[in-house]
mmCIF file of the C-alpha atoms, coordinates in Angstrom:
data_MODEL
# 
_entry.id   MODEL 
# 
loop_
_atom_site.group_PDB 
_atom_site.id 
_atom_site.type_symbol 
_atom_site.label_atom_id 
_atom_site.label_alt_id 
_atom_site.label_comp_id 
_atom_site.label_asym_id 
_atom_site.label_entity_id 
_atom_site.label_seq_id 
_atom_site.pdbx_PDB_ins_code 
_atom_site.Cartn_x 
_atom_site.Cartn_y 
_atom_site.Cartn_z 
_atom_site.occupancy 
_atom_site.B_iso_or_equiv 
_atom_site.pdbx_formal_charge 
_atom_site.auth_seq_id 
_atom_site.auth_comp_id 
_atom_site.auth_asym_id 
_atom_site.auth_atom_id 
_atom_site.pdbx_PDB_model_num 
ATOM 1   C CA . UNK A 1 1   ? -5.416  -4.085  -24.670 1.00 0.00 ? 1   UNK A CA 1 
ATOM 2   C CA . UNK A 1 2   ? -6.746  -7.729  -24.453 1.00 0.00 ? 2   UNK A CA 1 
ATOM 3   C CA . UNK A 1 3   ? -10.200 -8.515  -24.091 1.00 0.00 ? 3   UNK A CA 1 
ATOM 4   C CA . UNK A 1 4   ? -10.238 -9.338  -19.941 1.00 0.00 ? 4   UNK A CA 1 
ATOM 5   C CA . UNK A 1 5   ? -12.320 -8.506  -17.025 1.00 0.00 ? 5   UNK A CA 1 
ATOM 6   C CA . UNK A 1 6   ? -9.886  -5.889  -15.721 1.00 0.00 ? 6   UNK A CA 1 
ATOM 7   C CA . UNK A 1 7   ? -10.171 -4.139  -19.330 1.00 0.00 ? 7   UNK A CA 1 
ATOM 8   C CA . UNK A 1 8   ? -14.053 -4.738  -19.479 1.00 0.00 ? 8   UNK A CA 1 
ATOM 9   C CA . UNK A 1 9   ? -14.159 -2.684  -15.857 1.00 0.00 ? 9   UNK A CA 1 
ATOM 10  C CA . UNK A 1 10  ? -11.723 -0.232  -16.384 1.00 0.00 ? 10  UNK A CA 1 
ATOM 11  C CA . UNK A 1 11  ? -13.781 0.656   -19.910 1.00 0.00 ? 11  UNK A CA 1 
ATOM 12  C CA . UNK A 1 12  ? -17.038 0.722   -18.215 1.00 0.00 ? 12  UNK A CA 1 
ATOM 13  C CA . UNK A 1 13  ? -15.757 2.830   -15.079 1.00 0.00 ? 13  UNK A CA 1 
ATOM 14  C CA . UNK A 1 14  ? -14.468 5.378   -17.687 1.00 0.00 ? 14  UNK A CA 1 
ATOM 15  C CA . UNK A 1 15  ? -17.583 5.044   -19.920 1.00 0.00 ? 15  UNK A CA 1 
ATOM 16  C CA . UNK A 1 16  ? -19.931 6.100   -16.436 1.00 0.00 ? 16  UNK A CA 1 
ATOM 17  C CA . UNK A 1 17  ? -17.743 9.238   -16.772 1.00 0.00 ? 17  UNK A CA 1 
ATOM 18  C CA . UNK A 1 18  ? -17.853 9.674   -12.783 1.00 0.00 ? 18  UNK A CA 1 
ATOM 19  C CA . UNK A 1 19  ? -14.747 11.310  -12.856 1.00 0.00 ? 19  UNK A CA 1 
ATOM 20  C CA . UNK A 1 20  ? -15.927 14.490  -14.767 1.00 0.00 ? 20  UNK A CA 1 
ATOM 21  C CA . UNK A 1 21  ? -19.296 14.459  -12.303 1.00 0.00 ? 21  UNK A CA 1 
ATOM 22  C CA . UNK A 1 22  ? -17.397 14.437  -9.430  1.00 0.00 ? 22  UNK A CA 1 
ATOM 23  C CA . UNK A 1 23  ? -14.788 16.554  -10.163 1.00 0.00 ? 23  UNK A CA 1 
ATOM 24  C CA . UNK A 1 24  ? -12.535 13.303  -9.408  1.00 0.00 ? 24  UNK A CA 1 
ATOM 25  C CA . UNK A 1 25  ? -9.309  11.722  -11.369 1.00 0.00 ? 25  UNK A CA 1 
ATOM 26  C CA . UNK A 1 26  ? -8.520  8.005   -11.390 1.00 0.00 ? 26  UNK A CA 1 
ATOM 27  C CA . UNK A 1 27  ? -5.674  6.317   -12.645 1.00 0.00 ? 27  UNK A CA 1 
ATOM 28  C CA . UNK A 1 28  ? -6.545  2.345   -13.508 1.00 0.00 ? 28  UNK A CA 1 
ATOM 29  C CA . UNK A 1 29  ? -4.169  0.273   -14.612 1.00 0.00 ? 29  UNK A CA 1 
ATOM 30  C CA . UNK A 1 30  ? -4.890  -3.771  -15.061 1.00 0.00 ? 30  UNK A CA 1 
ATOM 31  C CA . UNK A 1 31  ? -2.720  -6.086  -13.212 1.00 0.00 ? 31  UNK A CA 1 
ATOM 32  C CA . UNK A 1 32  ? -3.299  -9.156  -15.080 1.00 0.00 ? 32  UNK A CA 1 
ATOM 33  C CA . UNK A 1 33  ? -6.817  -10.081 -16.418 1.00 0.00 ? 33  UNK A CA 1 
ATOM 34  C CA . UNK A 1 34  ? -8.790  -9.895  -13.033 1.00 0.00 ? 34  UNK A CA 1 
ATOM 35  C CA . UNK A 1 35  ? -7.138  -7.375  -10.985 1.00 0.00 ? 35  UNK A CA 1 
ATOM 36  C CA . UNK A 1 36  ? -6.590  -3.566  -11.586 1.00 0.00 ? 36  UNK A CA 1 
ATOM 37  C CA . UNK A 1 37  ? -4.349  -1.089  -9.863  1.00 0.00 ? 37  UNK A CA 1 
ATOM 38  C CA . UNK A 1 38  ? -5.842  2.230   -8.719  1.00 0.00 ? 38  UNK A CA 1 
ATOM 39  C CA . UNK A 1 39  ? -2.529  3.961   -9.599  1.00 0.00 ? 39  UNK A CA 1 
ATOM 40  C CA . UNK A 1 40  ? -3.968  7.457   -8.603  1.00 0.00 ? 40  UNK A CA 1 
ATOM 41  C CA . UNK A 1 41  ? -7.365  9.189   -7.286  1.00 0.00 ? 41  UNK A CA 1 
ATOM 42  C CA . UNK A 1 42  ? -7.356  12.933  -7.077  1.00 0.00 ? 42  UNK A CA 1 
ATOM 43  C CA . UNK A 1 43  ? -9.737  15.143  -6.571  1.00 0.00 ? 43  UNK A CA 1 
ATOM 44  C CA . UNK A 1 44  ? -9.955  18.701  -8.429  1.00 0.00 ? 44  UNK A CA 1 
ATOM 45  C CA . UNK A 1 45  ? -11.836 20.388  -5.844  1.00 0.00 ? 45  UNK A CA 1 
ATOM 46  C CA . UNK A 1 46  ? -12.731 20.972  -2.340  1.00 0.00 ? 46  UNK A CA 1 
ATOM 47  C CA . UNK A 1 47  ? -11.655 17.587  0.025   1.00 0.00 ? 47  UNK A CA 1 
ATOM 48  C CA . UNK A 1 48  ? -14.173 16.304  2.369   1.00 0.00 ? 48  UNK A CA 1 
ATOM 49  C CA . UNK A 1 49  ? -17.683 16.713  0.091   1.00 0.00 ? 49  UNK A CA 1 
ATOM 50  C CA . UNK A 1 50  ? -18.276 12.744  -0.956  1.00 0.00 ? 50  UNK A CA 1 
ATOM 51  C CA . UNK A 1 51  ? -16.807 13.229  -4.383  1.00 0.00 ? 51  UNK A CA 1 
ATOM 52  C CA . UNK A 1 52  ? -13.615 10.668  -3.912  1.00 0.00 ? 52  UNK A CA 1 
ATOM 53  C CA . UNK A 1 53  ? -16.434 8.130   -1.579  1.00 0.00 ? 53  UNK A CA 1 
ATOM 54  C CA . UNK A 1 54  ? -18.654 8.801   -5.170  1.00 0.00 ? 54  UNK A CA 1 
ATOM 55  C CA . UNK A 1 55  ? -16.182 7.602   -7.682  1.00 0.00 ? 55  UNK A CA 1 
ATOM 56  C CA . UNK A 1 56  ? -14.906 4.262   -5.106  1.00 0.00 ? 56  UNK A CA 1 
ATOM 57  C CA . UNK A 1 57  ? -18.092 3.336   -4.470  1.00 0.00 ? 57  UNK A CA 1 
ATOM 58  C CA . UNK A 1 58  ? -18.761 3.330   -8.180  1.00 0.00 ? 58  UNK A CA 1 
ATOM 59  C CA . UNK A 1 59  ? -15.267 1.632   -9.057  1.00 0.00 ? 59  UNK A CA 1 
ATOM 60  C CA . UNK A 1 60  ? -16.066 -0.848  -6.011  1.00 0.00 ? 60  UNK A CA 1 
ATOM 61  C CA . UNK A 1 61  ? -19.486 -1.543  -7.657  1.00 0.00 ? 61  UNK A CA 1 
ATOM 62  C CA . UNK A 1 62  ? -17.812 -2.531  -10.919 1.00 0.00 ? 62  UNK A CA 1 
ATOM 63  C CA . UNK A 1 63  ? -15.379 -4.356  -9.853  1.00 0.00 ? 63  UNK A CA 1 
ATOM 64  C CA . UNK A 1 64  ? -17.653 -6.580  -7.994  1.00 0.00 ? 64  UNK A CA 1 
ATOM 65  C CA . UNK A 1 65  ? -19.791 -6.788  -11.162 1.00 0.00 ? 65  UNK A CA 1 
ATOM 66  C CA . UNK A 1 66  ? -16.550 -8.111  -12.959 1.00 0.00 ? 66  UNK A CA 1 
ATOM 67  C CA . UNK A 1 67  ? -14.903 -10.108 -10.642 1.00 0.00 ? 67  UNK A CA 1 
ATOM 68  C CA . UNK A 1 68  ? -12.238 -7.860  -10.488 1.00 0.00 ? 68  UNK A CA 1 
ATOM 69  C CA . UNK A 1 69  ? -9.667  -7.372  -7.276  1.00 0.00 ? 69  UNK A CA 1 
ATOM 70  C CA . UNK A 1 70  ? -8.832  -4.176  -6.786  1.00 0.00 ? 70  UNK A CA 1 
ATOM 71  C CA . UNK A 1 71  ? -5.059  -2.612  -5.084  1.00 0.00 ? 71  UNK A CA 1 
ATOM 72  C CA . UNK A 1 72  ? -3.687  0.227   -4.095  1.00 0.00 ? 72  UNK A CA 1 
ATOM 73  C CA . UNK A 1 73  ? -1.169  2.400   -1.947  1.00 0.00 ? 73  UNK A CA 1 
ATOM 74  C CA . UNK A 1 74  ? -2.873  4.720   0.410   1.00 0.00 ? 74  UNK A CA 1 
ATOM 75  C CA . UNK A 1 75  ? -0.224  7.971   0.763   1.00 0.00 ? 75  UNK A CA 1 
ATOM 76  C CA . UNK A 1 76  ? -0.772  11.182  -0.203  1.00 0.00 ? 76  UNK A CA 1 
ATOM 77  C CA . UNK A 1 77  ? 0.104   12.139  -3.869  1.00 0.00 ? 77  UNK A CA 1 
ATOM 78  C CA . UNK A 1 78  ? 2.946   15.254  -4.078  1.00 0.00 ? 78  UNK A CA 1 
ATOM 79  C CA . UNK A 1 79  ? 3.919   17.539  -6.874  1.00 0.00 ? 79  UNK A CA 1 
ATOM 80  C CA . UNK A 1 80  ? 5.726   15.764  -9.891  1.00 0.00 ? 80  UNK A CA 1 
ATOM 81  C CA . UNK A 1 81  ? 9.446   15.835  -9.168  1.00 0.00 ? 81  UNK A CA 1 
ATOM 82  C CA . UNK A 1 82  ? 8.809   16.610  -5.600  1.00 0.00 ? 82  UNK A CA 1 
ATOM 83  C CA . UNK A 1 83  ? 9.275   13.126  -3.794  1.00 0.00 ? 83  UNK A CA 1 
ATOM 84  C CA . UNK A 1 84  ? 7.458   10.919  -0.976  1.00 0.00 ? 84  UNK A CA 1 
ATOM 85  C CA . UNK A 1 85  ? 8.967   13.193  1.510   1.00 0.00 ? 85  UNK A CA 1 
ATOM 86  C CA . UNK A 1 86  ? 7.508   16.477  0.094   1.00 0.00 ? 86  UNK A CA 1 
ATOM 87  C CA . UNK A 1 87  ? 4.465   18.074  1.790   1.00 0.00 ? 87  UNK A CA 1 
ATOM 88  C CA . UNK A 1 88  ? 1.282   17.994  -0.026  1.00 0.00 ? 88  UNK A CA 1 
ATOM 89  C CA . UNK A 1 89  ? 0.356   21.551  -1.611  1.00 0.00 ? 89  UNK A CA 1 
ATOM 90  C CA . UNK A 1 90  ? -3.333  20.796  -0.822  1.00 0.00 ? 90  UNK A CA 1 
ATOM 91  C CA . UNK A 1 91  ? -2.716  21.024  3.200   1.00 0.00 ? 91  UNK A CA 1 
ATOM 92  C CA . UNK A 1 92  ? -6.002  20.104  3.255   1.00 0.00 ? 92  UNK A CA 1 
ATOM 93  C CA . UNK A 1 93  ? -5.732  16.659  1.517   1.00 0.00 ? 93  UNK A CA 1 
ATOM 94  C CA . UNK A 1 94  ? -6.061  13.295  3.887   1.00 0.00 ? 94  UNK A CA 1 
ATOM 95  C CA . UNK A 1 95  ? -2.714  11.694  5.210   1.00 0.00 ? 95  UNK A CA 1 
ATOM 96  C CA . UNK A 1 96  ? -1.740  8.044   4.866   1.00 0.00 ? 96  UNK A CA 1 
ATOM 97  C CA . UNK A 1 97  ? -3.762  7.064   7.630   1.00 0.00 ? 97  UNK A CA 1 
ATOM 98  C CA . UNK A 1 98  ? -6.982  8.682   6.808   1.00 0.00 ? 98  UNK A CA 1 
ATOM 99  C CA . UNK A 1 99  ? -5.969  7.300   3.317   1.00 0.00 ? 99  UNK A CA 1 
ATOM 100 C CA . UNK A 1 100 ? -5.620  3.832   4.608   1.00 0.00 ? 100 UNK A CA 1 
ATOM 101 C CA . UNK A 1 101 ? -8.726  4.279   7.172   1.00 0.00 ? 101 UNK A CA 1 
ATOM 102 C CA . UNK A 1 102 ? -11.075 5.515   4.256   1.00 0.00 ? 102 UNK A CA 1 
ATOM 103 C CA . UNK A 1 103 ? -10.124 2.750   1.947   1.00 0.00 ? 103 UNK A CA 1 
ATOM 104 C CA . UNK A 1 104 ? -10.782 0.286   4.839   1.00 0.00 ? 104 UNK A CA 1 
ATOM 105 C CA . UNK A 1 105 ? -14.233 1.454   4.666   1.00 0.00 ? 105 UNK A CA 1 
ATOM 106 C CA . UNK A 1 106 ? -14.556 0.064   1.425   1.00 0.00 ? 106 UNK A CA 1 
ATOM 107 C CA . UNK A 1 107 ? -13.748 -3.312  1.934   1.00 0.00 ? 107 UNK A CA 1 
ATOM 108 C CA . UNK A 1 108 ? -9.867  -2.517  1.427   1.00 0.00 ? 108 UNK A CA 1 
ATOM 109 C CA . UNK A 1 109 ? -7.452  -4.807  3.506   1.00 0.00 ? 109 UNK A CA 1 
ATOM 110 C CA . UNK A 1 110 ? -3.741  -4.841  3.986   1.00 0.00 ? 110 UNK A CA 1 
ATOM 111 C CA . UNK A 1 111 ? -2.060  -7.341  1.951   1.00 0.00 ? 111 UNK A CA 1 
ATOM 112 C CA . UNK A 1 112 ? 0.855   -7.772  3.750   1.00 0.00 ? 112 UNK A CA 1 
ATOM 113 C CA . UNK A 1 113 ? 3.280   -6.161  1.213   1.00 0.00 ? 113 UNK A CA 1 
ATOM 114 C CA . UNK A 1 114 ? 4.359   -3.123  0.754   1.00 0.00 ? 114 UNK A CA 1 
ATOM 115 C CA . UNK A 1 115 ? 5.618   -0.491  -1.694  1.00 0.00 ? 115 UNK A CA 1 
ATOM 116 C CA . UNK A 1 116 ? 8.482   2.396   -0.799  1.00 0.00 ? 116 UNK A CA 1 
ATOM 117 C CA . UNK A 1 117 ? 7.279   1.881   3.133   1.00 0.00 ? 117 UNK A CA 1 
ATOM 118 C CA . UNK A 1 118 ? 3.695   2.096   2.344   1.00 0.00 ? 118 UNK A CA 1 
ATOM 119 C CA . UNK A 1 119 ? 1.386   -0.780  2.714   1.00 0.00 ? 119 UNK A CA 1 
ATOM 120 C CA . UNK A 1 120 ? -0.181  -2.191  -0.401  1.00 0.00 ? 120 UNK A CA 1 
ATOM 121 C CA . UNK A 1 121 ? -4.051  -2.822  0.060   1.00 0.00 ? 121 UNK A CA 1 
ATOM 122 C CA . UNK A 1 122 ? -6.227  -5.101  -1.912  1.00 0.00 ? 122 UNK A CA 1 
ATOM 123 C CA . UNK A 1 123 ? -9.962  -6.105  -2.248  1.00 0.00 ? 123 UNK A CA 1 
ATOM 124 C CA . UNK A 1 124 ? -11.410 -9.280  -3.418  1.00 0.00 ? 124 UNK A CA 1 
ATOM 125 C CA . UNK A 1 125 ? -14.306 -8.949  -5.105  1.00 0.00 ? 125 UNK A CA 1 
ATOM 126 C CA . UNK A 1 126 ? -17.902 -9.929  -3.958  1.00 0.00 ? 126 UNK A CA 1 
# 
């Protein structure tokens, strides 16, 4: 990978290891050299105890540091092979609207686009 701000913040979000403190997964991947893609947050435990706010807030943090913009899809992530359609195993896990509405929280805003009928959200940094 190239020397850019996306790869800088991507390293130094992994190298805080907040995902292993707060039982949280991210997928990052950078979208040129100043933007990266949260491809996929997860968390391993319980839903609803600050660990996913944790890790964004963190990511968001970084981001800003590096000048980095930051985009995602809010929806709900389903078993490999299992489709958008598919319910969620974790019944517990937020919806694409409590998705969308957390993300907003942190600065997220809808782009306008959209991927497979979900919108895409992005935040500039600040």
């Amino acid at each position: 990978m190239h020397d850019t701000a996306a790869s800088r913040m991507i390293d130094a979000f992994h190298a805080s290891h907040v995902e292993e403190r707060q039982d949280i997964e991210m997928w990052l991947e950078p979208n040129g050299d100043c933007a990266v893609a949260l491809e996929a947050l997860w968390s391993e435990g319980e839903h609803h105890r600050g660990h996913a706010r944790a890790a964004m807030e963190r990511l968001v943090a970084l981001a800003d540091r590096h000048g980095v913009m930051l985009s995602l899809v809010p929806r709900p992530l389903t078993p490999k092979g299992q489709g958008l359609k598919a319910l969620s195993a974790d019944h517990a896990a937020p919806d694409g609207a409590a998705l969308e509405a957390f993300y907003e929280r942190l600065g997220f805003e809808r782009s306008g686009g959209e991927f497979e009928g979900s919108p895409v959200l992005v935040r500039a940094p600040r």
